[in-house]
HTML snippet that shows the backbone in 3Dmol.js (N, CA, C, O; Angstrom):
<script src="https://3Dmol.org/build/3Dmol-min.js"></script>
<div id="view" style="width:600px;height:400px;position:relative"></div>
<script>
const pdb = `
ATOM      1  N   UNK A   1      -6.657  14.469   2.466  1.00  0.00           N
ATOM      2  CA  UNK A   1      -7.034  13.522   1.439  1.00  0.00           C
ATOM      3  C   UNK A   1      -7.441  12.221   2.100  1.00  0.00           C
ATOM      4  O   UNK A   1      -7.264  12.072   3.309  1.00  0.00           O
ATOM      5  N   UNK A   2      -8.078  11.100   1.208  1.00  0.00           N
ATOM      6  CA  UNK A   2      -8.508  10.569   1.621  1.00  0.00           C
ATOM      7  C   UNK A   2      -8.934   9.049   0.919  1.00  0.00           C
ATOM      8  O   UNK A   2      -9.091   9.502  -0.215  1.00  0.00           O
ATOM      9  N   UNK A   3      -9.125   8.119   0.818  1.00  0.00           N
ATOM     10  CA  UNK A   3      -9.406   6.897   0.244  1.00  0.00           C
ATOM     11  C   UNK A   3     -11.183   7.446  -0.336  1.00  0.00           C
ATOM     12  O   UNK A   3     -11.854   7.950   0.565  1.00  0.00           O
ATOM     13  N   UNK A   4     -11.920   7.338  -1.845  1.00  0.00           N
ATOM     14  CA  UNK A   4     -13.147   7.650  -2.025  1.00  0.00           C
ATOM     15  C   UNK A   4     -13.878   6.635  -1.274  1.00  0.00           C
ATOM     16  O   UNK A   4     -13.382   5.555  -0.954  1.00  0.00           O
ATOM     17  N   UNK A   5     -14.955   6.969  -1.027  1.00  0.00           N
ATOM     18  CA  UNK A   5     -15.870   6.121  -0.561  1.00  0.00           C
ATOM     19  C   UNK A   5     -16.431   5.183  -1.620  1.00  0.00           C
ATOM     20  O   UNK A   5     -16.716   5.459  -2.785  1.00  0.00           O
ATOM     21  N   UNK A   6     -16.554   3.766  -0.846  1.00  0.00           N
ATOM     22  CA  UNK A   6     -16.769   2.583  -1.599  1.00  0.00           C
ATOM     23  C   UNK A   6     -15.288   2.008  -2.018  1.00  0.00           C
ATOM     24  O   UNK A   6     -15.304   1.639  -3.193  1.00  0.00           O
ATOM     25  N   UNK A   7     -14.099   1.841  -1.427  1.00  0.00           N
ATOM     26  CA  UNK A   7     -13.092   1.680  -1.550  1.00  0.00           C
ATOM     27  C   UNK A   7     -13.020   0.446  -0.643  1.00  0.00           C
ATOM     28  O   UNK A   7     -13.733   0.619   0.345  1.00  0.00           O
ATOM     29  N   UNK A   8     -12.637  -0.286  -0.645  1.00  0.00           N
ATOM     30  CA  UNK A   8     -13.110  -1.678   0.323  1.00  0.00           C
ATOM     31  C   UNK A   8     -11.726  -2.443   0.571  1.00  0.00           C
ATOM     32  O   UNK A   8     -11.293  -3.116  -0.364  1.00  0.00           O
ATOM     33  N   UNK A   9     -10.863  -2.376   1.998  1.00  0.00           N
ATOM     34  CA  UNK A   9      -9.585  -3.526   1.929  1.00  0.00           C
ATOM     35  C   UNK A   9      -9.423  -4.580   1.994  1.00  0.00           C
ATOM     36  O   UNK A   9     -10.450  -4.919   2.581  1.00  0.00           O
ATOM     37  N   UNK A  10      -8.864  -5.474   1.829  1.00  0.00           N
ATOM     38  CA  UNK A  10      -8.587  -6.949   2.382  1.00  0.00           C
ATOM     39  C   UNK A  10      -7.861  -7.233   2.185  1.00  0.00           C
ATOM     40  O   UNK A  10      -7.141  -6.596   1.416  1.00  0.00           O
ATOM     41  N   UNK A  11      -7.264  -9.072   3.025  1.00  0.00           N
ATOM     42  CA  UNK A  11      -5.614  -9.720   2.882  1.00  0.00           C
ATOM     43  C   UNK A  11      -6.780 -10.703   2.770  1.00  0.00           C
ATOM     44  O   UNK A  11      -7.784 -10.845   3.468  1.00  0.00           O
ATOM     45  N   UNK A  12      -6.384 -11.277   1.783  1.00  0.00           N
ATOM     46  CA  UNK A  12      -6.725 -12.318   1.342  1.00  0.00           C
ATOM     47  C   UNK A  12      -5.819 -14.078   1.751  1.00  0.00           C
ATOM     48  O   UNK A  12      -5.857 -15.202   1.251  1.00  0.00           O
ATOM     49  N   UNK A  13      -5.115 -13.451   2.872  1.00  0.00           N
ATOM     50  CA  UNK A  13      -3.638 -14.514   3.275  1.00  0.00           C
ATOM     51  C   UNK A  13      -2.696 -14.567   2.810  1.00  0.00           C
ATOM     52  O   UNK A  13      -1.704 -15.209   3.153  1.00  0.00           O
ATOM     53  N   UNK A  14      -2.871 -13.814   1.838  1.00  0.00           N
ATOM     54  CA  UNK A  14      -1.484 -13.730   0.825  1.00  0.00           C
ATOM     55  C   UNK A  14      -0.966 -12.069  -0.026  1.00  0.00           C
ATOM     56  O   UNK A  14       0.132 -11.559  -0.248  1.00  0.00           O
ATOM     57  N   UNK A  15      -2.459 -11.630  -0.319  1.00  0.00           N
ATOM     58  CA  UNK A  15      -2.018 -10.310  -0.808  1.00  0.00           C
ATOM     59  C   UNK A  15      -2.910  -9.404  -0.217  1.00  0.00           C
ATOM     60  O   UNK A  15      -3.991  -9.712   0.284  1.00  0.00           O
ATOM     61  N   UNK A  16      -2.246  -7.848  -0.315  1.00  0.00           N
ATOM     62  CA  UNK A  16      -3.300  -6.901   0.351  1.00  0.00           C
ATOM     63  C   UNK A  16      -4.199  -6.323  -0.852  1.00  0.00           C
ATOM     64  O   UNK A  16      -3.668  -6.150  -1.949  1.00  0.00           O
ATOM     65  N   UNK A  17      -5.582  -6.018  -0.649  1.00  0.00           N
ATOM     66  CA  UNK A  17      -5.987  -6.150  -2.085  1.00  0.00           C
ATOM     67  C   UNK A  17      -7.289  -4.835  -1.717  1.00  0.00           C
ATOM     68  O   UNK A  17      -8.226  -4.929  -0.923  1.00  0.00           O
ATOM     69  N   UNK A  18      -6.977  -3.851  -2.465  1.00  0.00           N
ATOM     70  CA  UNK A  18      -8.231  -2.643  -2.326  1.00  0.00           C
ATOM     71  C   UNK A  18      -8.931  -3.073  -3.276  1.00  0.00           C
ATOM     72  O   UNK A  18      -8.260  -3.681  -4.110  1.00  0.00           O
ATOM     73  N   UNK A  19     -10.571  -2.971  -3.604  1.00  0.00           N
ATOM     74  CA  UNK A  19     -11.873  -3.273  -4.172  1.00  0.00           C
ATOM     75  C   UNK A  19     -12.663  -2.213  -4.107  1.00  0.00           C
ATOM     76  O   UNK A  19     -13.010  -1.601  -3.097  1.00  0.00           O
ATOM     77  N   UNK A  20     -13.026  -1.947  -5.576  1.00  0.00           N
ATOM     78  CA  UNK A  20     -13.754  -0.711  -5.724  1.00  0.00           C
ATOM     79  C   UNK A  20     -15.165  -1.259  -5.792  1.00  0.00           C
ATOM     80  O   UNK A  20     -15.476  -2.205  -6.515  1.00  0.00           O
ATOM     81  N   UNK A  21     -16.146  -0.493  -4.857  1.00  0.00           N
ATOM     82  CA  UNK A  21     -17.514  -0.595  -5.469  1.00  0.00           C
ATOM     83  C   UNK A  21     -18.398   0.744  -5.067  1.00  0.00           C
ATOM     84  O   UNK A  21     -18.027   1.475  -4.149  1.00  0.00           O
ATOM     85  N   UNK A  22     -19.825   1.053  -5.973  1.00  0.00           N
ATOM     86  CA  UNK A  22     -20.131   2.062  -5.746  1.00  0.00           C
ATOM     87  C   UNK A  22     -19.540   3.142  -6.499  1.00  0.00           C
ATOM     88  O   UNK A  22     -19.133   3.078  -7.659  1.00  0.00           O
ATOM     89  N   UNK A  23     -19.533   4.177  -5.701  1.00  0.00           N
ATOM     90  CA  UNK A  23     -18.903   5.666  -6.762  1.00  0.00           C
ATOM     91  C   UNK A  23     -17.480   5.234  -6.868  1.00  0.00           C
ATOM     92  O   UNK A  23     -17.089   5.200  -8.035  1.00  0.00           O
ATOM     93  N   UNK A  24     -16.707   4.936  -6.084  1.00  0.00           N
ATOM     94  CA  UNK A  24     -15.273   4.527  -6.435  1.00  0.00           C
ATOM     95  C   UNK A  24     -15.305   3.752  -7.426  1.00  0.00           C
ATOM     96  O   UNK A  24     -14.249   3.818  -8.055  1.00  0.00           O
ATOM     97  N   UNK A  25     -16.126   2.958  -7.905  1.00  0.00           N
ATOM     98  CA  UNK A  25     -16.407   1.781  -9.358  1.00  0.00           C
ATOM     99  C   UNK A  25     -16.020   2.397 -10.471  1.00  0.00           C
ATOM    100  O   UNK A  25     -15.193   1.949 -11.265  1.00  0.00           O
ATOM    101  N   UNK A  26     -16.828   3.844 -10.594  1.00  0.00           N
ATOM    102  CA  UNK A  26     -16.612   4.697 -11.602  1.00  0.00           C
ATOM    103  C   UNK A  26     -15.937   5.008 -12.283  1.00  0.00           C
ATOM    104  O   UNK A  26     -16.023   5.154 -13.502  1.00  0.00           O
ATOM    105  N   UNK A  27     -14.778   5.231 -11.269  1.00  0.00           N
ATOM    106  CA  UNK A  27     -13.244   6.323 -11.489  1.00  0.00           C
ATOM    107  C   UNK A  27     -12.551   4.964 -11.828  1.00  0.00           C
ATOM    108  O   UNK A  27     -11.952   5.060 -12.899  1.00  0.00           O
ATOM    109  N   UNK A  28     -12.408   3.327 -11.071  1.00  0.00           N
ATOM    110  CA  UNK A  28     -11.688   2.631 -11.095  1.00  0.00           C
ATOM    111  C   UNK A  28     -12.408   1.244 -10.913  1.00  0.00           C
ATOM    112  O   UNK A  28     -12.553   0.863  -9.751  1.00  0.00           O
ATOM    113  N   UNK A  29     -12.847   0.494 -11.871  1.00  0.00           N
ATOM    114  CA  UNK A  29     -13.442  -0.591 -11.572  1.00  0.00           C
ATOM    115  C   UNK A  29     -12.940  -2.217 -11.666  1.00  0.00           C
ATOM    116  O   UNK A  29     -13.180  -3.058 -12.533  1.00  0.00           O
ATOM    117  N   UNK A  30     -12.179  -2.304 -10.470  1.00  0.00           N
ATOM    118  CA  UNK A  30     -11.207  -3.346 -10.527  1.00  0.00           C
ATOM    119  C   UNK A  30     -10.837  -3.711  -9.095  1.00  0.00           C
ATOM    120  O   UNK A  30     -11.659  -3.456  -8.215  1.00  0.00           O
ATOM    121  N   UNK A  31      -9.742  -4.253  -8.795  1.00  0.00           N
ATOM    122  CA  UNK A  31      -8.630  -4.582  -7.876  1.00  0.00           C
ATOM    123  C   UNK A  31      -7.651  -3.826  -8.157  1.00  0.00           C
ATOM    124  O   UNK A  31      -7.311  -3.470  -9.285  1.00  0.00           O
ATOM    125  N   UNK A  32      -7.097  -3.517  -7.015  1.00  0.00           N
ATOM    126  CA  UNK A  32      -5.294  -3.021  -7.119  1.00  0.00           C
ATOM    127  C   UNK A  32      -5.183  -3.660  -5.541  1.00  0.00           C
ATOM    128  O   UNK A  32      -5.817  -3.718  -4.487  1.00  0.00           O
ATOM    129  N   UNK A  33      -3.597  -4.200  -6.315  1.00  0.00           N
ATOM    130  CA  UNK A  33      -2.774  -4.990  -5.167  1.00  0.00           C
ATOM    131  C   UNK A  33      -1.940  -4.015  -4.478  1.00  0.00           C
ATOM    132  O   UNK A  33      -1.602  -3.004  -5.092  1.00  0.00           O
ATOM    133  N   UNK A  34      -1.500  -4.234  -3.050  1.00  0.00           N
ATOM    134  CA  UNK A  34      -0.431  -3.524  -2.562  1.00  0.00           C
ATOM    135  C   UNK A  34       0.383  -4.258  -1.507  1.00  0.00           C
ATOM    136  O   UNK A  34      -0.245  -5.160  -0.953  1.00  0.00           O
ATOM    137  N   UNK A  35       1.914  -4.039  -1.014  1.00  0.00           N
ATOM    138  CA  UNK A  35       2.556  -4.732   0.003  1.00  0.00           C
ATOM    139  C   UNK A  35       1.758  -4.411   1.521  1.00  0.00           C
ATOM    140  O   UNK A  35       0.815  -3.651   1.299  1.00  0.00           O
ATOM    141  N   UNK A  36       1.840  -4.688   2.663  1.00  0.00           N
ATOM    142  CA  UNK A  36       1.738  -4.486   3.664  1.00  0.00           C
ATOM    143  C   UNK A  36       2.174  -2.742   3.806  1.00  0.00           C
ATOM    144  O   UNK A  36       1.195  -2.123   4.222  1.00  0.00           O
ATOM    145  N   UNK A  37       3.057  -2.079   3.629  1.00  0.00           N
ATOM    146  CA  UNK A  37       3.273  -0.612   3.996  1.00  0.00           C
ATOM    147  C   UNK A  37       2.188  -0.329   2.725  1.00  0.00           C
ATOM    148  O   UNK A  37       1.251  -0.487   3.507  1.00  0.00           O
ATOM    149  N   UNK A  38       1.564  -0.072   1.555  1.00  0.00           N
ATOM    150  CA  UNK A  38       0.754   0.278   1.136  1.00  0.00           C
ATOM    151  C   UNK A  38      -0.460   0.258   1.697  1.00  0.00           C
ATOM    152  O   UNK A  38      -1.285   1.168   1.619  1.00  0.00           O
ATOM    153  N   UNK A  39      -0.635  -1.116   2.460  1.00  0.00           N
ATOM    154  CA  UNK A  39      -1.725  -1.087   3.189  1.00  0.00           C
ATOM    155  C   UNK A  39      -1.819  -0.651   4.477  1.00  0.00           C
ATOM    156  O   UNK A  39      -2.929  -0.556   5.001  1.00  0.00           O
ATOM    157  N   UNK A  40      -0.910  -0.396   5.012  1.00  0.00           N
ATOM    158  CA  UNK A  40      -0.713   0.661   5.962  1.00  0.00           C
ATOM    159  C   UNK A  40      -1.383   1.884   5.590  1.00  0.00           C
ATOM    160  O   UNK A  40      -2.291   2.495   6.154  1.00  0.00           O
ATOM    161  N   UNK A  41      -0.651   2.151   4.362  1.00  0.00           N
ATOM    162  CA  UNK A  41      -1.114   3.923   4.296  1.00  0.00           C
ATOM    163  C   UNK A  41      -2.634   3.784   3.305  1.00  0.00           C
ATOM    164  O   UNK A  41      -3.249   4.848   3.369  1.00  0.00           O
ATOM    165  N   UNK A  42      -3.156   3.020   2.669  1.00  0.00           N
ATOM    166  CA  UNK A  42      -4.364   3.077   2.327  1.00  0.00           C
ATOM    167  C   UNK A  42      -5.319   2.897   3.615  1.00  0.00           C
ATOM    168  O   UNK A  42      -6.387   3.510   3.628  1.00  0.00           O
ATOM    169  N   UNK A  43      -5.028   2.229   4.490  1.00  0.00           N
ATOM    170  CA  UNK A  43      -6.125   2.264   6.224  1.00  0.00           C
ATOM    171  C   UNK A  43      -5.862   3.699   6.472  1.00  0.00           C
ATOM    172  O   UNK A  43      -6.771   4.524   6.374  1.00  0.00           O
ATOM    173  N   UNK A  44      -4.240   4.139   6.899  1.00  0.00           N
ATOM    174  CA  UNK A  44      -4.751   5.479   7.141  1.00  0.00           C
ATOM    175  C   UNK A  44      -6.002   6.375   6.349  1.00  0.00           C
ATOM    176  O   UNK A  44      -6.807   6.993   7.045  1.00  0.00           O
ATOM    177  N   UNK A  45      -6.088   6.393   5.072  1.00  0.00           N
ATOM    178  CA  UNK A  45      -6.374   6.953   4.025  1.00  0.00           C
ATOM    179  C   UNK A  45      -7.952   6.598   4.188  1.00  0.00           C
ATOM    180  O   UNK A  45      -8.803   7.430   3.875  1.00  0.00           O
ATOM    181  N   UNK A  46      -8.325   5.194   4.743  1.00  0.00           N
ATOM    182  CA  UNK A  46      -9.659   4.898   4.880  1.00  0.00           C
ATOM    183  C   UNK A  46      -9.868   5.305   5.760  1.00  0.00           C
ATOM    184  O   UNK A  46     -11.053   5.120   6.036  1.00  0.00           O
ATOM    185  N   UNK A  47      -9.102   6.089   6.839  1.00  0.00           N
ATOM    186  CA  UNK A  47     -10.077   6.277   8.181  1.00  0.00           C
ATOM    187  C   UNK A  47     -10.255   7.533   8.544  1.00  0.00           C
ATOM    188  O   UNK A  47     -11.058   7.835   9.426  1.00  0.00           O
ATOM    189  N   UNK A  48      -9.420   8.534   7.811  1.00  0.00           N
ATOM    190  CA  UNK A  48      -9.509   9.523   8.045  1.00  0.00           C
ATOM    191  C   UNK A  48      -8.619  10.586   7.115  1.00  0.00           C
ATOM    192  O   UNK A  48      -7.632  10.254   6.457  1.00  0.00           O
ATOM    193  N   UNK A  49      -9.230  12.072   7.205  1.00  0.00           N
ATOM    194  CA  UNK A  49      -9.050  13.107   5.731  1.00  0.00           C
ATOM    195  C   UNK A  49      -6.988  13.518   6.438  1.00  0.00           C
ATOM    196  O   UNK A  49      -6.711  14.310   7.339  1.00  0.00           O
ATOM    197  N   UNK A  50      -6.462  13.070   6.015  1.00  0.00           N
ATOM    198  CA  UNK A  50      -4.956  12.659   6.362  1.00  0.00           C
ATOM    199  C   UNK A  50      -4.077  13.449   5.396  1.00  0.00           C
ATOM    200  O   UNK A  50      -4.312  13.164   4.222  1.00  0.00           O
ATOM    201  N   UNK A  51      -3.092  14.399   5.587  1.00  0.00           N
ATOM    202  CA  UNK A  51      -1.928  14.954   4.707  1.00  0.00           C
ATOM    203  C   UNK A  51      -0.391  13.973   4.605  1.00  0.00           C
ATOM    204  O   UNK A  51       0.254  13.352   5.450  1.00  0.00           O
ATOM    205  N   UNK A  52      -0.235  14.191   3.258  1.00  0.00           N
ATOM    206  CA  UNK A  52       1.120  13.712   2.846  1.00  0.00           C
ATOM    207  C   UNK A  52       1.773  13.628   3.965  1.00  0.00           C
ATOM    208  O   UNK A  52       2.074  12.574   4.525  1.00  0.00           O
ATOM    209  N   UNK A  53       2.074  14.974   4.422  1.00  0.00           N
ATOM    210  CA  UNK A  53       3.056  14.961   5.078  1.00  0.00           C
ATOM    211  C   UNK A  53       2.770  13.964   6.855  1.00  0.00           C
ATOM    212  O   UNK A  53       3.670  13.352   7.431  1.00  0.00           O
ATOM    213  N   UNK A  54       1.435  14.070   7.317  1.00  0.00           N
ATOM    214  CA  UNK A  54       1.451  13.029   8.277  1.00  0.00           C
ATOM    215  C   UNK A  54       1.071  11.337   7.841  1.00  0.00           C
ATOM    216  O   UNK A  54       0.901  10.466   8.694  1.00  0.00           O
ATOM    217  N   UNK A  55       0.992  11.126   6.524  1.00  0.00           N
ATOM    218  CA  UNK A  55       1.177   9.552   5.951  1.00  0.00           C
ATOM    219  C   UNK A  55       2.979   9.216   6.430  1.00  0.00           C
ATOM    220  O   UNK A  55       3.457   8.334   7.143  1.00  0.00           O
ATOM    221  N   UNK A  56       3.743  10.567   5.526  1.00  0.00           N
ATOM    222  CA  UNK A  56       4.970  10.588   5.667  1.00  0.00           C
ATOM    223  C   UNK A  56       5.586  10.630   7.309  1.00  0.00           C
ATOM    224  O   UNK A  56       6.654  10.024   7.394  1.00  0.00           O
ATOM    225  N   UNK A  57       5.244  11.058   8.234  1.00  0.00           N
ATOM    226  CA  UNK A  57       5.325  10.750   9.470  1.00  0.00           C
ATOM    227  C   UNK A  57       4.961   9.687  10.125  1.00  0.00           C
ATOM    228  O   UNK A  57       5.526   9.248  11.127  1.00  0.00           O
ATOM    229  N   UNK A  58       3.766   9.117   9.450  1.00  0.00           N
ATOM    230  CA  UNK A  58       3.160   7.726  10.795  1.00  0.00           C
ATOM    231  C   UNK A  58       4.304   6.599  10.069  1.00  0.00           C
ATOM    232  O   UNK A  58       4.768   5.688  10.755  1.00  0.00           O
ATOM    233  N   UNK A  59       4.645   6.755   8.790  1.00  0.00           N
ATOM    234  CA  UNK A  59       5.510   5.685   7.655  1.00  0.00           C
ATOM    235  C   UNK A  59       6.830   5.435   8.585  1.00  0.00           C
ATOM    236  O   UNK A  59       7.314   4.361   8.941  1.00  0.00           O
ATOM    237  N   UNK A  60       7.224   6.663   8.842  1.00  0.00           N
ATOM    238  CA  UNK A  60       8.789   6.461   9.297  1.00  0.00           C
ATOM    239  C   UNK A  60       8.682   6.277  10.973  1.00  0.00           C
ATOM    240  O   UNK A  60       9.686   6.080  11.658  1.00  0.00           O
ATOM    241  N   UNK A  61       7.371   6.365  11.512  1.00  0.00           N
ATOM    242  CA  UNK A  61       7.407   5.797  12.923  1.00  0.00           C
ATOM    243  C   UNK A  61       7.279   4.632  12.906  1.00  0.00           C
ATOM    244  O   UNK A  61       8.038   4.183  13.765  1.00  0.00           O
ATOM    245  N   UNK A  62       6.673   3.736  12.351  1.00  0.00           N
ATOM    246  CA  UNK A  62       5.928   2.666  12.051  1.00  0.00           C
ATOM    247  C   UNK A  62       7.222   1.457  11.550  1.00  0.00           C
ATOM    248  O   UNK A  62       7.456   0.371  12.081  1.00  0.00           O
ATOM    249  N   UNK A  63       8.004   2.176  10.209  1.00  0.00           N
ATOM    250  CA  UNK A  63       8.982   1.500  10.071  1.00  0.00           C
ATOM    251  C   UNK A  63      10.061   2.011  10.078  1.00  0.00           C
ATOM    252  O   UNK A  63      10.174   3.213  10.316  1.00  0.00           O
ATOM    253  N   UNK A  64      11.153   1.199   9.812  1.00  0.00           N
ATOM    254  CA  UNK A  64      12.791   1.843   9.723  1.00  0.00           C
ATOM    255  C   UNK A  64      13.352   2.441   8.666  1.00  0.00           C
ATOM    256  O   UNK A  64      14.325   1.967   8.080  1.00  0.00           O
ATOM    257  N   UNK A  65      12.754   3.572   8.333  1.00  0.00           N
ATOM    258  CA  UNK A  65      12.782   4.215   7.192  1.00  0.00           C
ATOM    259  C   UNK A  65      13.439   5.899   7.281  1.00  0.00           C
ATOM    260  O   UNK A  65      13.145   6.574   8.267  1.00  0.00           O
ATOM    261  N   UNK A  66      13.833   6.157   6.798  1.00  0.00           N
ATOM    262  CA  UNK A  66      14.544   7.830   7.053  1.00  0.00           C
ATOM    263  C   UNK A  66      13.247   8.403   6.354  1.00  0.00           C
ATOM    264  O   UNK A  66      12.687   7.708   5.506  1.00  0.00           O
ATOM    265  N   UNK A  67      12.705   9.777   6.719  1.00  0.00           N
ATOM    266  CA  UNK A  67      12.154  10.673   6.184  1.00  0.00           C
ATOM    267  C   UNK A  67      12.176  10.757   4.945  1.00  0.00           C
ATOM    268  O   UNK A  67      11.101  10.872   4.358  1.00  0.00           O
ATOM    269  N   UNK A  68      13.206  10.728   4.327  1.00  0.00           N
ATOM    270  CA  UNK A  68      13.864  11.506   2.796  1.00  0.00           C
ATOM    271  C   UNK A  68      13.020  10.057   1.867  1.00  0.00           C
ATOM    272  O   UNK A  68      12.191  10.042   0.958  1.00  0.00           O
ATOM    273  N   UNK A  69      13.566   9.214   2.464  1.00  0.00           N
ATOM    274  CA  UNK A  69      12.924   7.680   1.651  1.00  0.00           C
ATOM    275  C   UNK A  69      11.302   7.636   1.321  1.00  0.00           C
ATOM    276  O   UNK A  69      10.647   7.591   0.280  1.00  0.00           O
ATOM    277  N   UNK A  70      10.985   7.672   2.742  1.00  0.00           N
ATOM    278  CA  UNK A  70      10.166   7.593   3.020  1.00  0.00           C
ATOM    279  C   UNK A  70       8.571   8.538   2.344  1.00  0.00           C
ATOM    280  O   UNK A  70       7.377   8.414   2.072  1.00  0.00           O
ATOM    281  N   UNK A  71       9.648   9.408   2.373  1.00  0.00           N
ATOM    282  CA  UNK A  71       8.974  10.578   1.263  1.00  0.00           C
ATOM    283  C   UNK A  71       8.180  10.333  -0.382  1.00  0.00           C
ATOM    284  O   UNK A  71       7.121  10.505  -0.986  1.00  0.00           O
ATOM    285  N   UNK A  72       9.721   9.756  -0.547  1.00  0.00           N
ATOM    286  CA  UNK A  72       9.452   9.448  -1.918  1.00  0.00           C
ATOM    287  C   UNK A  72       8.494   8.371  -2.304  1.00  0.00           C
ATOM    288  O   UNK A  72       7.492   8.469  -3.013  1.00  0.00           O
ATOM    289  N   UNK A  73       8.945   7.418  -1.757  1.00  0.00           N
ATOM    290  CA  UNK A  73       7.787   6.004  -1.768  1.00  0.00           C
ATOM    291  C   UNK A  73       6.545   6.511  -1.617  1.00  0.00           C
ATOM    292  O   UNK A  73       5.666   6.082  -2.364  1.00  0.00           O
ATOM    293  N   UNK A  74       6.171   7.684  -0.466  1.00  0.00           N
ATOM    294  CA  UNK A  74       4.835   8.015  -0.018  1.00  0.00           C
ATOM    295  C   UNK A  74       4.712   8.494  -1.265  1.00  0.00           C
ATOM    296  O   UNK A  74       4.353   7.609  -2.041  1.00  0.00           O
ATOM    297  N   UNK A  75       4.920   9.893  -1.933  1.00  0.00           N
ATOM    298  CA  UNK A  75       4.642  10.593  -3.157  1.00  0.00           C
ATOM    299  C   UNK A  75       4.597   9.670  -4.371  1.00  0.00           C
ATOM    300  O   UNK A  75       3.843  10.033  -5.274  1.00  0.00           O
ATOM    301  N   UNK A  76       5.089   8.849  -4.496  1.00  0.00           N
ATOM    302  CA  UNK A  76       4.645   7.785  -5.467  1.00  0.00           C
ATOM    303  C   UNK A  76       3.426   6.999  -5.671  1.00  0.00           C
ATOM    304  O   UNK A  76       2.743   6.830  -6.680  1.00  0.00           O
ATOM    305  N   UNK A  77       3.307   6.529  -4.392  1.00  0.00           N
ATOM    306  CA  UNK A  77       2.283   5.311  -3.835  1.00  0.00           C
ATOM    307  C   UNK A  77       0.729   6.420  -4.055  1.00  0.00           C
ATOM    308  O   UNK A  77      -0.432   6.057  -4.240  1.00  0.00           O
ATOM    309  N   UNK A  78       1.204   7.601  -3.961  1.00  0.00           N
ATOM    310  CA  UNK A  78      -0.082   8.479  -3.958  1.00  0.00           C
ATOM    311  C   UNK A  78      -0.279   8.723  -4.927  1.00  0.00           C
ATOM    312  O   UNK A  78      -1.479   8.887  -5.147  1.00  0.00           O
ATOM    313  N   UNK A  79       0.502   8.882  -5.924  1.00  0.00           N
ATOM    314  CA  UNK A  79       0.656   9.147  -7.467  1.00  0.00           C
ATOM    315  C   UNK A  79      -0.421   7.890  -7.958  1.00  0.00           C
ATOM    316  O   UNK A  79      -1.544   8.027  -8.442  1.00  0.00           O
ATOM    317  N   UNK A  80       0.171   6.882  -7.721  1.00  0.00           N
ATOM    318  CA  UNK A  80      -0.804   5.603  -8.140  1.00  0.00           C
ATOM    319  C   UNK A  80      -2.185   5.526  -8.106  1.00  0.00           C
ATOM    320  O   UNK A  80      -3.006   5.341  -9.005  1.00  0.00           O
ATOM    321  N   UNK A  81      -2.313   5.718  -6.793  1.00  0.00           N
ATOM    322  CA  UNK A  81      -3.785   6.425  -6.302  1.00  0.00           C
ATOM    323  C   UNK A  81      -4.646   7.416  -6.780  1.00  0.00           C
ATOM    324  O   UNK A  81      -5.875   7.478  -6.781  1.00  0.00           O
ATOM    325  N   UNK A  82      -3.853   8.119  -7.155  1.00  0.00           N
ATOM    326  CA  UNK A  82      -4.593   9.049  -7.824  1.00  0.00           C
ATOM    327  C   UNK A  82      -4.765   8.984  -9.504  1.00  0.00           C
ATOM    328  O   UNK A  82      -5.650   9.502 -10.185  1.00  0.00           O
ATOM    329  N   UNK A  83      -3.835   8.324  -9.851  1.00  0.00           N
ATOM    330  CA  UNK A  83      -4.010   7.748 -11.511  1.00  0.00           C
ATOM    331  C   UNK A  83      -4.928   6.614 -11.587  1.00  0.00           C
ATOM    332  O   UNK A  83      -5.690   6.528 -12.551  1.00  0.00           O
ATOM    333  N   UNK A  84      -4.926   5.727 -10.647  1.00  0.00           N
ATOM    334  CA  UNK A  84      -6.707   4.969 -10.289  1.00  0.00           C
ATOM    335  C   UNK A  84      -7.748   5.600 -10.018  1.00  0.00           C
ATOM    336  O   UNK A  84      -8.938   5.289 -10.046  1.00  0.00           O
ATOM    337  N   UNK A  85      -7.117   6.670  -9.709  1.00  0.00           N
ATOM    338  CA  UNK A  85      -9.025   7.309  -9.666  1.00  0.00           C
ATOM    339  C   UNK A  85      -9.372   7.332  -8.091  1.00  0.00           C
ATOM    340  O   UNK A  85     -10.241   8.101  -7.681  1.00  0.00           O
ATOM    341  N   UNK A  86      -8.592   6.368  -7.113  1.00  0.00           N
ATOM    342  CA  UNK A  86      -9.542   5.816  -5.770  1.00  0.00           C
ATOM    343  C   UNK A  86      -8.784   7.190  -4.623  1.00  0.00           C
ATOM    344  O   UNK A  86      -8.740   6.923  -3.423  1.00  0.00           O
ATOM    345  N   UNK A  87      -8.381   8.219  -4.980  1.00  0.00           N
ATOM    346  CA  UNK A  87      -7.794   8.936  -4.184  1.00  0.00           C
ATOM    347  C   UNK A  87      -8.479  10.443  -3.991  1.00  0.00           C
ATOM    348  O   UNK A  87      -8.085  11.295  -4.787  1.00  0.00           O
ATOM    349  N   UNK A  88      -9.528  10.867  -2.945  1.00  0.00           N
ATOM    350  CA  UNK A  88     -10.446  12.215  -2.998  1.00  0.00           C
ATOM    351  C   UNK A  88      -9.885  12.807  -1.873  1.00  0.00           C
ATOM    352  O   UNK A  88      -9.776  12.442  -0.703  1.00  0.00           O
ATOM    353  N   UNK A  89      -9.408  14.240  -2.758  1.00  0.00           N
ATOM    354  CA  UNK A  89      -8.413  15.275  -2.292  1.00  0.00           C
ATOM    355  C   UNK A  89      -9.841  16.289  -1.907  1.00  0.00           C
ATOM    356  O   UNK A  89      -9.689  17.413  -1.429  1.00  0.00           O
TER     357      UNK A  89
END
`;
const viewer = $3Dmol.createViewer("view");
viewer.addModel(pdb, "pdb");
viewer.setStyle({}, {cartoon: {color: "spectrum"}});
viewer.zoomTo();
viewer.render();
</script>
C-alpha cells in the first residue's frame, strides 16, 4: 500500500499537514493533520508500496514502542487513511 498520488506533506513549524491535489482531490479534498509518528508513517507510505506489517516494524525501531502497541496505533492510523480516501492498496 501506499500514499495516492497527488498526496503532498509538510511541517508547517508547528503541525504535520498532508494536502490533497490532483486525483487524491477527488477521494479527499482538504488537509488532514498528523503528530510527527503519523508523519513518519505517511513518508514511508509516500515513498514506497509498503505492508502493515513493515510500517509496524520501522514504528517500533524508530521509537520506544512494543510491537503489540504499536500495532494497534498503526491499524488505526491506516483506518483513517483509508476513510479519507488518500490510502491506494
Amino acid at each position: 500500500m501506499k500514499l495516492k498520488e497527488g498526496v503532498v506533506l509538510h511541517f508547517n513549524g508547528e503541525k504535520y499537514i498532508a494536502l490533497t491535489t490532483g486525483n487524491a482531490a477527488k477521494n479527499f479534498n482538504g488537509i488532514t493533520y498528523s503528530n510527527s509518528t503519523g508523519n513518519f508513517i505517511m513518508n514511508l507510505l509516500l515513498n514506497e508500496d509498503i505492508s502493515e506489517l513493515e510500517i509496524i516494524q520501522a514504528v517500533t525501531k524508530k521509537y520506544d514502542v512494543d510491537s503489540v502497541t504499536a500495532g494497534k496505533d498503526v491499524h488505526r492510523f491506516l483506518e483513517n487513511l483509508r476513510h479519507i480516501g488518500i490510502l491506494d492498496e
